[in-house]
C-alpha positions as CSV (number, residue, x, y, z in Angstrom):
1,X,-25.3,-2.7,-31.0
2,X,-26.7,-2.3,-27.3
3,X,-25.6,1.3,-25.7
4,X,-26.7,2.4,-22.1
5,X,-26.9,5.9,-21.7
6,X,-26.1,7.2,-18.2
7,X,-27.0,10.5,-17.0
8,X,-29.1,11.6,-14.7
9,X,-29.9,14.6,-17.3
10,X,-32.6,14.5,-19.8
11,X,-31.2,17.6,-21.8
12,X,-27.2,16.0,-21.6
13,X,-29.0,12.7,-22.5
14,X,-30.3,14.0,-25.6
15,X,-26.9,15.2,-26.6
16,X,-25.6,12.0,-26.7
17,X,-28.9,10.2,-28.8
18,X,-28.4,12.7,-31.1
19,X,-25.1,12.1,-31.9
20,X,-25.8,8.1,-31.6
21,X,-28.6,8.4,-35.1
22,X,-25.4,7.8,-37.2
23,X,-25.4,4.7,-35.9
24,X,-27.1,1.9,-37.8
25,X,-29.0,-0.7,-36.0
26,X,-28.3,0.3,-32.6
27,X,-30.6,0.0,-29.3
28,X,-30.4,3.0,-26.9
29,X,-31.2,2.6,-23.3
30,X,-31.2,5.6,-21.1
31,X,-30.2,4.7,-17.2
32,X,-31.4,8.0,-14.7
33,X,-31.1,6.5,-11.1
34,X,-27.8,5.8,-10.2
35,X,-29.5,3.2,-7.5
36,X,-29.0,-0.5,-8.6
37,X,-27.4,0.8,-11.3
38,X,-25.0,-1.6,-12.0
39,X,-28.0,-4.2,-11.7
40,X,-30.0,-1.9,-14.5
41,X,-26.9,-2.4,-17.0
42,X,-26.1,-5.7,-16.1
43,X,-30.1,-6.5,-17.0
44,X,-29.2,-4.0,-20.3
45,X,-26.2,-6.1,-21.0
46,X,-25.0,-3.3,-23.6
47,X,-22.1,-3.7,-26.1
48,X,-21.0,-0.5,-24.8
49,X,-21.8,2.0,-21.8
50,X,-21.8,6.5,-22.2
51,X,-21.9,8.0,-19.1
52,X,-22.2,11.9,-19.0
53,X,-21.4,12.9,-14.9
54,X,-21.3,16.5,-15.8
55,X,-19.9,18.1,-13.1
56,X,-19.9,15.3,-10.3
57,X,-18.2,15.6,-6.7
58,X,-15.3,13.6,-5.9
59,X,-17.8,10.9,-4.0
60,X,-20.2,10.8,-7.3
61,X,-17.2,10.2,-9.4
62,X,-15.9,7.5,-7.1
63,X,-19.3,5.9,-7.1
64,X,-19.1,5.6,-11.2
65,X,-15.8,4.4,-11.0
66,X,-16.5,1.5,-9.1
67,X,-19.6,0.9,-11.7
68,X,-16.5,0.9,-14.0
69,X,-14.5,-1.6,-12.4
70,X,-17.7,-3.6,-11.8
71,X,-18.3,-4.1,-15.9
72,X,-16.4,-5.6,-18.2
73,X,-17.6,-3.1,-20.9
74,X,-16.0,-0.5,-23.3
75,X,-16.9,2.9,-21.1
76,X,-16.9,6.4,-22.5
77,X,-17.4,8.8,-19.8
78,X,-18.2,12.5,-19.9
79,X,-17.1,15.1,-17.6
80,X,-17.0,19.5,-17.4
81,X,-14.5,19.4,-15.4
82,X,-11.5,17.5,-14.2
83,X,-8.3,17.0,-13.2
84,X,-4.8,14.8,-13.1
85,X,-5.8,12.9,-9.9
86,X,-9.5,11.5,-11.8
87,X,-7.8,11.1,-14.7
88,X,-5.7,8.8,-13.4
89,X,-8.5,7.5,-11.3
90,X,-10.1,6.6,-14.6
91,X,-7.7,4.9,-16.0
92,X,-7.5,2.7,-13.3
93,X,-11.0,2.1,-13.3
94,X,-11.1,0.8,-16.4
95,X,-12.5,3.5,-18.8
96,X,-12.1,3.7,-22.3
97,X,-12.4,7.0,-22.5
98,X,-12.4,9.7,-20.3
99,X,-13.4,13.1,-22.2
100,X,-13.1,16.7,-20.7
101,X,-15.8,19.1,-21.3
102,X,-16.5,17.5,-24.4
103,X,-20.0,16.6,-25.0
104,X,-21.1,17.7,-28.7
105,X,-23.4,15.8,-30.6
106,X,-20.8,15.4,-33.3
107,X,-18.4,14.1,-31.4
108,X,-20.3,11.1,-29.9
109,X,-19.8,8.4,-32.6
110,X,-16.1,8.9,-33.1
111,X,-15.2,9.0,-29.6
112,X,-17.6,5.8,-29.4
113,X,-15.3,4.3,-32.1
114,X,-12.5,5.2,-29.7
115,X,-13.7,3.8,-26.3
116,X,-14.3,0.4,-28.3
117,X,-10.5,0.5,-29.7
118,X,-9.3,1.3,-26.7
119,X,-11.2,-1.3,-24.7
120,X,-10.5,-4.3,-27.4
121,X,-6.8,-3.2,-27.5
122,X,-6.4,-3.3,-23.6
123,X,-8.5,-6.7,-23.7
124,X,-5.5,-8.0,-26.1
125,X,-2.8,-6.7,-23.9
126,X,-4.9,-8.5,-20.6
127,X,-5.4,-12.0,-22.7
128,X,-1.4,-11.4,-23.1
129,X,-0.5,-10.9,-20.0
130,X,-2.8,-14.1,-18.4
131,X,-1.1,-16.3,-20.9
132,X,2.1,-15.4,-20.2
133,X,1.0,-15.6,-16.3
134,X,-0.5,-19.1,-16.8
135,X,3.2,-20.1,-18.9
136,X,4.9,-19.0,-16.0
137,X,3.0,-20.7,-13.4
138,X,3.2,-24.1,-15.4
139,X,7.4,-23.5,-16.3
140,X,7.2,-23.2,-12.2
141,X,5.1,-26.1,-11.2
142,X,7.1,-28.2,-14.4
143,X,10.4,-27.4,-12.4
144,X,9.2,-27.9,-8.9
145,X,7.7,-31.4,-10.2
146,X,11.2,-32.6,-11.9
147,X,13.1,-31.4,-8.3
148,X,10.8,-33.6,-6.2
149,X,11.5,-36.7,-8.6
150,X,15.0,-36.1,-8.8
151,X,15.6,-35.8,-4.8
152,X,12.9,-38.8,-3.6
153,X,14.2,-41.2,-6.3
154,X,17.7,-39.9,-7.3
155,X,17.6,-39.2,-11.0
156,X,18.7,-36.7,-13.3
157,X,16.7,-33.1,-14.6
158,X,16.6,-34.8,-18.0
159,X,15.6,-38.3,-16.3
160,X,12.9,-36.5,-14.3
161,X,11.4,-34.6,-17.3
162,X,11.7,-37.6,-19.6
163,X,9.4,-40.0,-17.4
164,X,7.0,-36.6,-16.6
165,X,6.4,-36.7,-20.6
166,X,6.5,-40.4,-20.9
167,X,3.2,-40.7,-18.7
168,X,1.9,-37.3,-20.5
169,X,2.0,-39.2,-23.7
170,X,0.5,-42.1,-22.5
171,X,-2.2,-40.8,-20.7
172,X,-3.0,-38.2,-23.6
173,X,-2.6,-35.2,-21.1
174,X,0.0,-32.6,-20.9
175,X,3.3,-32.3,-18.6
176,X,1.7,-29.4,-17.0
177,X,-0.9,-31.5,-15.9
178,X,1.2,-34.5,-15.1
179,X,3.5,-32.1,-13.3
180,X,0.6,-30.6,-10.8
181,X,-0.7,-34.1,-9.9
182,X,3.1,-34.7,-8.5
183,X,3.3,-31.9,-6.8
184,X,-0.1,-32.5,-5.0
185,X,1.0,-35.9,-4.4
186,X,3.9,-34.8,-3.1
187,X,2.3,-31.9,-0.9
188,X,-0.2,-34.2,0.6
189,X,2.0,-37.2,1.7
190,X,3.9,-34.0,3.5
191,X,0.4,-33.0,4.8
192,X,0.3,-36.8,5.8
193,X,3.5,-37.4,7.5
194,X,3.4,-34.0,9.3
195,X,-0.1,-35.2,10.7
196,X,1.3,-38.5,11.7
197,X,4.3,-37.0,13.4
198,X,2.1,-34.7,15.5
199,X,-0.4,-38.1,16.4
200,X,3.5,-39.7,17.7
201,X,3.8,-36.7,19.9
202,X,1.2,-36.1,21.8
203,X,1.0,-36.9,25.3
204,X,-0.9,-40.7,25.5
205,X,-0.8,-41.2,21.9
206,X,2.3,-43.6,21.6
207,X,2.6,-46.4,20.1
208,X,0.1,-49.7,22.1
């Protein structure tokens, strides 16, 4: 396991390797300049990122956030002091964990076990989400396909979806597919005619 340590502290830093030699087989990589840092983690490319901010201002905070939203990393990060507003901050951020005065040696590896939960789990939920997302925008573009068939050559749903499948199968691709390629068709003869049309109107372009 890769883990970037982030804190501009040597002593805080410390902390957090000693509660890391319970780990087995890990590489520790301490980050101190918060300049091109999300360069220095990204060249790091750790399986998991602590940050200890002790007591930052509202603007440092911010500035790790948006490290936050920048990697797509489980993120434990460290704090003295806080409050609702940065908690929720975090959250939206993208942290794993977010943990108030609670830096202890003894508490790193288990609230390292937590941040990775925590970051798989949400993974899960946002693999979810984007397949239910792409299912939706197929169901759409499947439905949009069968209305243009049924209106330009005046067939039924069922007709409409039956030949959409027919050329699936025979072309070994799915109706989602088949179903976008007729409604670009269909949006680019529109593109076409509307072009045309406008070529008709204008002054000294009629017909020869």
């Amino acid at each position: 396991m890769r883990i970037a340590i982030v804190d501009e502290s040597a002593p805080r830093a410390a902390v957090i390797r000693e509660g890391l030699a319970q780990v087995a087989e890990c590489e520790i990589f301490v980050v101190t300049e918060r300049r091109g840092m999300i360069a220095r983690i990204a060249e790091i490319a750790p399986d998991i990122v602590l940050m200890d901010l002790g007591n930052p201002s509202r603007d440092v905070l911010e500035e790790y956030f948006a490290v936050s939203r920048a990697l797509a990393r489980p993120i434990a990060m460290f704090v003295d002091e806080s409050d609702e507003e940065a908690i929720a901050a975090s959250i939206d951020a993208g942290v794993s964990a977010y943990i108030v005065a609670g830096l202890a040696a003894h508490r790193i590896r288990p609230l390292l076990d937590l941040a990775v939960r925590r970051f798989n789990a949400f993974a899960r939920l946002q693999a979810d989400l984007n397949e239910a997302r792409g299912q939706l925008a197929e169901r759409e573009t499947i439905d949009r396909a069968k209305r243009i068939l049924m209106d330009s050559r005046r067939i039924t749903e069922p007709q409409a979806y039956a030949e959409m499948r027919g050329a699936a199968m025979s072309q070994g691709r799915r109706i989602a597919d088949i179903a976008g390629a007729v409604v670009t068709a269909h949006r680019l003869l529109a593109n076409t005619s509307a072009i045309a049309a406008a070529g008709e109107n204008t002054p000294g372009k009629g017909p020869i």
